[in-house]
C-alpha positions as CSV (number, residue, x, y, z in Angstrom):
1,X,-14.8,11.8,13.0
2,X,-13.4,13.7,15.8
3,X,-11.2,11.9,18.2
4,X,-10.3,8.2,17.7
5,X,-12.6,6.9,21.1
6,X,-15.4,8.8,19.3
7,X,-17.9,6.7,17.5
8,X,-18.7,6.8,13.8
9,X,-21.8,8.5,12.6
10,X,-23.7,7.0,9.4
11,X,-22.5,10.4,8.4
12,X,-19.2,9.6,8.8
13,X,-19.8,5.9,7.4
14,X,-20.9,6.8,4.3
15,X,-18.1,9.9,3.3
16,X,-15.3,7.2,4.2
17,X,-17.5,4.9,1.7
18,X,-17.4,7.4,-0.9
19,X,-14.2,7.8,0.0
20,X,-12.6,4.7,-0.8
21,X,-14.8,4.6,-3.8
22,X,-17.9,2.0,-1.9
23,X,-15.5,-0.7,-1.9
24,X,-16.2,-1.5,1.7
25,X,-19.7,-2.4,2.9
26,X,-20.5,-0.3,5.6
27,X,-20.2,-3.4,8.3
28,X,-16.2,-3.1,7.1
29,X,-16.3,0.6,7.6
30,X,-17.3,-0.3,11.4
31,X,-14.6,-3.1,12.0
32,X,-12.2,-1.1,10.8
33,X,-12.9,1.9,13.0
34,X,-12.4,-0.5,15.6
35,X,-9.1,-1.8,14.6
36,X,-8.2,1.8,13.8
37,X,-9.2,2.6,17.6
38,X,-6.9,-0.1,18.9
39,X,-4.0,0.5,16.6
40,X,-4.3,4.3,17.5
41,X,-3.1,4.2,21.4
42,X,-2.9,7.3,22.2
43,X,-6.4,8.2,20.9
44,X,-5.0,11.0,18.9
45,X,-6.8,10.7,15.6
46,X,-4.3,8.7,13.9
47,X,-1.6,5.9,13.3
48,X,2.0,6.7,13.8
49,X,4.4,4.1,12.7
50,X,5.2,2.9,15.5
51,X,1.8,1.7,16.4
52,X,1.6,-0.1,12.6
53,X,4.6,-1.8,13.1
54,X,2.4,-3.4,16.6
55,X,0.9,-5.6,14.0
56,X,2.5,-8.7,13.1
57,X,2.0,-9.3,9.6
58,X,2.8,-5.3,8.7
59,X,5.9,-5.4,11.0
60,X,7.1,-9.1,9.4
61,X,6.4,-7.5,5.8
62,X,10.4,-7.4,3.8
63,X,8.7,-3.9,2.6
64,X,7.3,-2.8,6.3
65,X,9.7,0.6,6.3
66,X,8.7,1.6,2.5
67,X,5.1,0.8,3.5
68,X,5.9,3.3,7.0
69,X,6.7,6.0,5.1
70,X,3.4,5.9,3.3
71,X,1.1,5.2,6.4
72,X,3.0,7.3,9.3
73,X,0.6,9.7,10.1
74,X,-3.1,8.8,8.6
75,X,-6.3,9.2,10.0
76,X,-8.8,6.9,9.9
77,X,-10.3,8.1,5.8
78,X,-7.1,8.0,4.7
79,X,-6.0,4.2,6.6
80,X,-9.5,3.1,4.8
81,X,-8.6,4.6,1.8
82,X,-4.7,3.1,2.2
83,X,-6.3,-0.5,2.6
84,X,-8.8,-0.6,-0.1
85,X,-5.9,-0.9,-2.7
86,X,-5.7,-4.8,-0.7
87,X,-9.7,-5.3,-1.1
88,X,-10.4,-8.3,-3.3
89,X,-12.9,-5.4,-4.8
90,X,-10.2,-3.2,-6.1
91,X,-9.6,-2.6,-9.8
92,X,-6.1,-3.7,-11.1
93,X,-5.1,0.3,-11.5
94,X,-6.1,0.9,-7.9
95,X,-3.6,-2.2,-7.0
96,X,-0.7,-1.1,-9.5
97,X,-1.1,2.7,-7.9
98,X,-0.1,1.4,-4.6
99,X,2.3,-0.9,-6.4
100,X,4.3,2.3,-8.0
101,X,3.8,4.4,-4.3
102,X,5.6,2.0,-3.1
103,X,9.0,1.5,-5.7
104,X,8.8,5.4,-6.1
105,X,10.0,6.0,-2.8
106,X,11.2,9.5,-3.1
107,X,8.0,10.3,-4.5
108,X,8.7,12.2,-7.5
109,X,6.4,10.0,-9.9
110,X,9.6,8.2,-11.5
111,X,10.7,4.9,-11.0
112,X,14.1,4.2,-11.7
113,X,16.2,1.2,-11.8
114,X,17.3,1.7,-8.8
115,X,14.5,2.3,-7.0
116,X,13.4,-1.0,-8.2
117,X,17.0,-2.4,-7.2
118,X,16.1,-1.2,-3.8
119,X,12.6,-3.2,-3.5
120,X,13.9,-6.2,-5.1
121,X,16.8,-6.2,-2.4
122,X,13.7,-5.7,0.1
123,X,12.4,-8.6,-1.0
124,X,15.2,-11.1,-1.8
125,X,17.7,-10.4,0.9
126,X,20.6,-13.0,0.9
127,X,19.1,-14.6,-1.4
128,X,20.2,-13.2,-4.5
129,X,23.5,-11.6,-5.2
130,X,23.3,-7.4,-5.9
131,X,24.8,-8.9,-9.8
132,X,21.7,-11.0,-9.9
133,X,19.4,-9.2,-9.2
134,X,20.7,-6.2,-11.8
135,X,20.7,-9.1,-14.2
136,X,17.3,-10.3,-13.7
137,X,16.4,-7.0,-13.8
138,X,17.8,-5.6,-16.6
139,X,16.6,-8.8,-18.2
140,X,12.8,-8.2,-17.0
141,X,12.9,-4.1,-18.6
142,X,14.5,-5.5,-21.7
143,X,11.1,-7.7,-22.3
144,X,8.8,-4.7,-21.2
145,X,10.6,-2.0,-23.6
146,X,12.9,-0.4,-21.1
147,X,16.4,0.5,-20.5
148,X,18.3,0.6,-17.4
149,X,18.2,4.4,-17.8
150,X,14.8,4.1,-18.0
151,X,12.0,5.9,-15.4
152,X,9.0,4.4,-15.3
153,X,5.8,6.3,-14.5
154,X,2.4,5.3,-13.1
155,X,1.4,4.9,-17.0
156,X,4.1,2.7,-17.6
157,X,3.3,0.5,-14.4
158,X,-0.2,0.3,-15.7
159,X,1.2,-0.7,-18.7
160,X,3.1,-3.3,-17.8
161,X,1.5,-4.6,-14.4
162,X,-2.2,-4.0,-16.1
163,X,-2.1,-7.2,-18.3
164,X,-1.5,-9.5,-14.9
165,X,-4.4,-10.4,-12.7
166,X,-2.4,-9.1,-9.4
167,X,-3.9,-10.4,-6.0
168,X,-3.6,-8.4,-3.1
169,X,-6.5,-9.4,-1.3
170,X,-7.1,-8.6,2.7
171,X,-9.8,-9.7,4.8
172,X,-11.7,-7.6,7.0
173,X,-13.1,-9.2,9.8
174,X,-17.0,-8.8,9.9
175,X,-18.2,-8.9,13.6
Protein backbone atom coordinates (compact mmCIF):
# COMPACT_ATOMS: atom_id res chain seq x y z
CA UNK A 1 0.00 0.00 0.00
CA UNK A 2 2.96 2.17 -0.26
CA UNK A 3 2.46 5.84 -0.02
CA UNK A 4 -0.93 7.35 0.48
CA UNK A 5 -1.22 8.93 -3.43
CA UNK A 6 -0.51 5.38 -4.50
CA UNK A 7 -3.41 3.41 -5.64
CA UNK A 8 -4.75 0.15 -4.16
CA UNK A 9 -4.04 -3.07 -5.76
CA UNK A 10 -6.88 -5.92 -5.73
CA UNK A 11 -3.94 -7.24 -3.69
CA UNK A 12 -4.11 -4.75 -1.43
CA UNK A 13 -8.09 -4.78 -1.48
CA UNK A 14 -8.55 -8.00 -0.46
CA UNK A 15 -5.71 -8.25 2.70
CA UNK A 16 -7.52 -4.98 4.19
CA UNK A 17 -10.82 -7.21 3.52
CA UNK A 18 -9.54 -10.00 5.45
CA UNK A 19 -8.35 -7.66 7.57
CA UNK A 20 -11.32 -6.17 8.91
CA UNK A 21 -12.80 -9.58 8.81
CA UNK A 22 -14.92 -8.97 4.97
CA UNK A 23 -17.09 -6.62 6.56
CA UNK A 24 -16.51 -4.08 3.81
CA UNK A 25 -17.41 -4.86 0.24
CA UNK A 26 -14.56 -4.18 -1.77
CA UNK A 27 -16.38 -0.86 -3.43
CA UNK A 28 -16.06 0.48 0.51
CA UNK A 29 -12.49 -0.63 0.66
CA UNK A 30 -12.03 1.90 -2.46
CA UNK A 31 -14.03 4.88 -0.97
CA UNK A 32 -12.28 4.68 1.94
CA UNK A 33 -8.86 4.79 0.41
CA UNK A 34 -10.04 7.87 -1.00
CA UNK A 35 -11.20 9.45 2.10
CA UNK A 36 -8.02 8.09 3.74
CA UNK A 37 -5.99 9.98 0.86
CA UNK A 38 -7.77 13.28 1.60
CA UNK A 39 -7.70 13.02 5.37
CA UNK A 40 -3.83 12.10 5.09
CA UNK A 41 -2.39 15.70 3.72
CA UNK A 42 0.85 15.22 3.86
CA UNK A 43 0.74 11.92 1.82
CA UNK A 44 2.76 10.17 4.45
CA UNK A 45 0.97 6.87 4.83
CA UNK A 46 -1.11 7.83 7.59
CA UNK A 47 -3.56 10.00 9.84
CA UNK A 48 -2.15 12.10 12.51
CA UNK A 49 -4.68 13.62 14.87
CA UNK A 50 -4.70 16.58 13.70
CA UNK A 51 -5.85 15.76 10.25
CA UNK A 52 -8.92 13.52 12.13
CA UNK A 53 -9.96 16.30 14.04
CA UNK A 54 -10.37 18.15 10.04
CA UNK A 55 -13.57 16.16 10.13
CA UNK A 56 -16.59 17.64 11.57
CA UNK A 57 -18.49 15.03 13.08
CA UNK A 58 -15.01 13.28 14.75
CA UNK A 59 -13.88 16.83 15.90
CA UNK A 60 -17.71 17.67 17.38
CA UNK A 61 -17.64 14.08 19.08
CA UNK A 62 -17.76 14.94 23.47
CA UNK A 63 -15.24 11.80 23.19
CA UNK A 64 -13.04 13.20 20.04
CA UNK A 65 -9.59 13.32 22.36
CA UNK A 66 -10.27 9.59 23.91
CA UNK A 67 -11.04 8.57 20.27
CA UNK A 68 -7.31 10.63 19.22
CA UNK A 69 -5.44 8.68 21.32
CA UNK A 70 -6.69 5.52 19.64
CA UNK A 71 -6.49 6.71 15.90
CA UNK A 72 -3.23 9.18 16.04
CA UNK A 73 -1.03 7.47 13.94
CA UNK A 74 -2.85 4.65 11.67
CA UNK A 75 -2.42 3.61 8.31
CA UNK A 76 -4.85 2.98 6.11
CA UNK A 77 -5.41 -1.27 7.38
CA UNK A 78 -5.58 -0.28 10.58
CA UNK A 79 -8.14 3.21 9.96
CA UNK A 80 -10.30 0.22 8.01
CA UNK A 81 -9.88 -1.94 10.67
CA UNK A 82 -10.64 1.10 13.37
CA UNK A 83 -14.04 1.84 11.47
CA UNK A 84 -15.42 -1.45 10.98
CA UNK A 85 -16.28 -1.63 14.75
CA UNK A 86 -19.09 1.38 13.36
CA UNK A 87 -20.25 -1.05 10.28
CA UNK A 88 -23.89 -1.87 10.60
CA UNK A 89 -22.18 -5.49 9.82
CA UNK A 90 -20.22 -5.73 12.98
CA UNK A 91 -20.97 -8.31 15.67
CA UNK A 92 -21.97 -6.79 19.12
CA UNK A 93 -18.39 -8.01 20.67
CA UNK A 94 -16.61 -6.21 17.80
CA UNK A 95 -18.81 -3.00 18.94
CA UNK A 96 -18.33 -3.57 22.86
CA UNK A 97 -14.25 -4.03 22.03
CA UNK A 98 -14.15 -0.58 20.84
CA UNK A 99 -16.58 0.39 23.58
CA UNK A 100 -14.00 -0.81 26.42
CA UNK A 101 -10.81 0.80 24.15
CA UNK A 102 -12.33 3.63 24.62
CA UNK A 103 -13.28 3.81 28.82
CA UNK A 104 -9.88 2.01 29.34
CA UNK A 105 -7.88 4.87 28.49
CA UNK A 106 -4.63 4.02 30.09
CA UNK A 107 -4.89 0.83 28.38
CA UNK A 108 -4.11 -1.61 30.92
CA UNK A 109 -7.33 -3.90 30.20
CA UNK A 110 -9.18 -2.59 33.46
CA UNK A 111 -11.86 -0.33 33.62
CA UNK A 112 -12.32 1.36 36.79
CA UNK A 113 -14.90 3.61 38.14
CA UNK A 114 -13.16 6.29 37.37
CA UNK A 115 -12.34 5.76 34.11
CA UNK A 116 -15.98 5.43 33.55
CA UNK A 117 -16.44 8.79 35.75
CA UNK A 118 -14.20 10.30 33.13
CA UNK A 119 -16.38 9.26 29.92
CA UNK A 120 -19.55 9.95 31.58
CA UNK A 121 -18.18 13.60 32.35
CA UNK A 122 -17.14 13.40 28.46
CA UNK A 123 -20.38 12.91 27.68
CA UNK A 124 -22.63 14.94 30.15
CA UNK A 125 -20.65 18.06 30.66
CA UNK A 126 -22.69 20.68 32.68
CA UNK A 127 -25.20 18.72 32.63
CA UNK A 128 -24.94 16.58 35.45
CA UNK A 129 -23.28 17.44 38.75
CA UNK A 130 -19.77 15.16 39.47
CA UNK A 131 -22.36 13.76 42.74
CA UNK A 132 -24.74 12.75 40.03
CA UNK A 133 -23.10 11.24 37.97
CA UNK A 134 -21.17 8.94 40.90
CA UNK A 135 -24.63 8.27 41.92
CA UNK A 136 -25.98 7.17 38.74
CA UNK A 137 -23.12 5.36 38.53
CA UNK A 138 -22.73 3.54 41.40
CA UNK A 139 -26.42 2.95 40.97
CA UNK A 140 -25.85 1.42 37.30
CA UNK A 141 -22.70 -1.24 38.74
CA UNK A 142 -24.95 -2.08 41.70
CA UNK A 143 -27.57 -3.64 39.01
CA UNK A 144 -24.69 -5.28 36.86
CA UNK A 145 -22.86 -6.98 40.03
CA UNK A 146 -20.23 -4.50 40.62
CA UNK A 147 -18.73 -2.28 43.23
CA UNK A 148 -17.21 0.94 42.97
CA UNK A 149 -13.90 -0.81 43.59
CA UNK A 150 -14.73 -2.82 40.92
CA UNK A 151 -12.41 -3.14 37.34
CA UNK A 152 -14.17 -4.25 34.68
CA UNK A 153 -12.56 -6.23 31.87
CA UNK A 154 -13.38 -6.77 28.24
CA UNK A 155 -15.26 -10.06 29.59
CA UNK A 156 -17.23 -8.13 31.84
CA UNK A 157 -18.13 -5.37 29.14
CA UNK A 158 -19.27 -8.27 26.99
CA UNK A 159 -21.14 -9.34 29.75
CA UNK A 160 -22.95 -6.56 30.50
CA UNK A 161 -23.13 -4.55 27.09
CA UNK A 162 -23.66 -8.12 25.16
CA UNK A 163 -27.38 -8.47 26.08
CA UNK A 164 -28.12 -4.82 24.31
CA UNK A 165 -28.56 -4.47 20.63
CA UNK A 166 -25.91 -1.44 20.45
CA UNK A 167 -25.98 0.65 17.16
CA UNK A 168 -23.03 2.19 16.04
CA UNK A 169 -23.65 2.23 12.49
CA UNK A 170 -21.57 4.49 9.79
CA UNK A 171 -22.18 4.88 6.31
CA UNK A 172 -19.68 4.59 3.72
CA UNK A 173 -20.28 6.46 0.79
CA UNK A 174 -20.39 4.13 -2.35
CA UNK A 175 -19.23 6.18 -5.45
Amino acid sequence: MGTASSMLTQYDIEEVQEHCNNLFSQQEIVSLYQRFCQLDRNAKGFISADEFLSVPEFAMNPLSQRLLKMVDGLNFKDFVAFLSAFSAKANAQQKIELIFKVFDSDRNGKVSFKDILEVLKDLSGSFMSDDQREEALSQVLKEAGYTKDSYLTLDDFIKVLGQYDLKMDVEVPVD
